[in-house]
N, C-alpha and C positions, 0 to 999 in steps of 0.2 A: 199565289202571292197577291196581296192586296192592293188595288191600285189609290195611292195615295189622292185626295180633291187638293182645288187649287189653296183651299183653308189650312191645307195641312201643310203644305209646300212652303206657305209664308210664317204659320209659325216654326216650322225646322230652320227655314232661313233667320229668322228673327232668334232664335235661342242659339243657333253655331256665332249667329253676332256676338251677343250676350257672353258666352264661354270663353271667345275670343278675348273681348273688354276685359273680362273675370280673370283672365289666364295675366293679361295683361298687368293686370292694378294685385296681382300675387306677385306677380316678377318684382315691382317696386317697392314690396310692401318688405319683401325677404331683403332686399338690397338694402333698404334703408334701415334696416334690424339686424346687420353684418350676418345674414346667411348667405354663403355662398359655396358655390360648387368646386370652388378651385382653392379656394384659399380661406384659411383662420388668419384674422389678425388684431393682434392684443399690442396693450401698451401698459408695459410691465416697469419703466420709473417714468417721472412725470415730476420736472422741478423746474422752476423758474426765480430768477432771482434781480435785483433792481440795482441801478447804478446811477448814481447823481452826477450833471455834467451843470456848470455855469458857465455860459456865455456872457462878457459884457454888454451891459447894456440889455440884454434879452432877460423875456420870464423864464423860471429855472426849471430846465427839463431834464431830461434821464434816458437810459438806455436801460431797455427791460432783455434780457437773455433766457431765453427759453427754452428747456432740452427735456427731450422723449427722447426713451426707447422703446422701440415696436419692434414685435416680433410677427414675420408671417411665415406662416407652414404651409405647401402646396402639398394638397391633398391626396389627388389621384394620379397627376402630370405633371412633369415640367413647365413651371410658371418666370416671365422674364420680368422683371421690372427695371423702369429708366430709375437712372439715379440721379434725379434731378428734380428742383423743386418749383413752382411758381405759381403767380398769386393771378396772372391774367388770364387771356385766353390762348396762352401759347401752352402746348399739352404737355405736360409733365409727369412723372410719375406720380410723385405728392401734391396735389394743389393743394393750396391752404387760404384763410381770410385769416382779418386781425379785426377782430369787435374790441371795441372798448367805446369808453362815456366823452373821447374826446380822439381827436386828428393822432396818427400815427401813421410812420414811413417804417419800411424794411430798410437796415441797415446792411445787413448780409444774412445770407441763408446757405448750409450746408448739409448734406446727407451721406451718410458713410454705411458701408456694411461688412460685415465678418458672418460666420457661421461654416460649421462642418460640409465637407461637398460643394458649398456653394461658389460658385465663380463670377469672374466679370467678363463682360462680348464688348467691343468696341466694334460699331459700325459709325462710318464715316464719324462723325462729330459725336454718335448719341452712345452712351457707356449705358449696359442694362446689368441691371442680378439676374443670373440665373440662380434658381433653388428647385435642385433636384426632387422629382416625387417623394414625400413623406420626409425629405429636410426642412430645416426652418432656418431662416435669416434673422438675423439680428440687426436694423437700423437705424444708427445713430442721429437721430436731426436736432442740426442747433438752428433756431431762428432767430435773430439778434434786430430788436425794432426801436426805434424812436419815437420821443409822443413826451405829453406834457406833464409834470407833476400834479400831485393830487387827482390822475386818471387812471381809469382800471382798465385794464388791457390782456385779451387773453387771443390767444393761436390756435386756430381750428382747420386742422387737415381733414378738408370736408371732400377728400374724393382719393382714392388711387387706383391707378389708371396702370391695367399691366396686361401681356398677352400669352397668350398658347404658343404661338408660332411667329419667331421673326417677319418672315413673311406674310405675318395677316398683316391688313391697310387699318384695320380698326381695332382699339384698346376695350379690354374687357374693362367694368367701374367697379368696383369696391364704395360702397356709398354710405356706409354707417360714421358721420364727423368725428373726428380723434380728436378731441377738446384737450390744450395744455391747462394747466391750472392757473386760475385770472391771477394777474400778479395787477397790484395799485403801487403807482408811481411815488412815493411818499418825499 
């Protein structure tokens, strides 16, 4: 057997770095292009629709309704997801943003789901889908926001957050954004 010099030692070391980084920036590159190991998920309708509200005295604004359906199929395992939505830092199943060309509030948000085999687990406060290996769920979400006329405003579920095991402390990311279709306040 060859005994390695000190030359060789630092470039092994310097290339298991590199693989590492490499291994690394492949994990983000699949997540943000919806590969994933556990789960497919597609969004199979996609409508949004506008609604004019006057306030006296106030510029005239509107309420924009927003609804997807996304389907996710766990692949190999039983995969949980929270049923529940939000836009901060408090962890959710669906996190979402709302871009548009001018100020918008959430008015209410809702997520619902159905599908064959699939059930719900209620731990203390937090309700999750269960979908059995090689079942798929069917999730309803309406997002219902506020914001100004003549602005365009669209709903992007830019993360979902689900796990393997009740008992893991950490949520697996789903990271490719679910963009609604931009709806203008007219």
């Amino acid at each position: 057997m060859l005994k390695q010099t000190t030359s060789q030692k630092q470039q092994l070391k310097a290339a298991t770095a590199k693989l590492k980084i490499l291994k690394g920036q492949l994990l983000a590159a699949k997540q943000a292009s919806g590969i994933d190991d556990y789960i497919v998920v597609k969004i199979t309708k996609n409508q949004a629709r506008y609604e004019r509200s006057h306030a006296l005295g106030a510029s005239p604004n509107g309420v924009g309704k927003f609804f997807m359906l996304v389907t996710v199929t766990a692949k190999k395992q039983d995969v949980l997801i929270p049923l529940s939505m939000a836009s901060g830092k408090r962890t959710a199943g669906f996190m979402y943003i709302i871009e548009g060309t001018g100020e918008a509030t959430i008015a209410t948000t809702s997520v619902t789901t159905t599908g064959d085999q699939v059930s719900h687990l209620t731990i203390g406060t937090l309700q999750f889908c269960k979908i059995p290996a090689g079942s798929t769920a069917v999730f309803r979400i309406l997002v219902t926001t506020r914001g100004q006329a003549g602005k365009t405003y669209q709903v992007i579920i830019s993360r979902l957050n689900y796990k393997l095991l009740l008992s893991e402390a950490r949520y697996l990311q789903y990271l490719k954004p679910l963009p609604s279709k931009p709806l203008k306040f007219s």
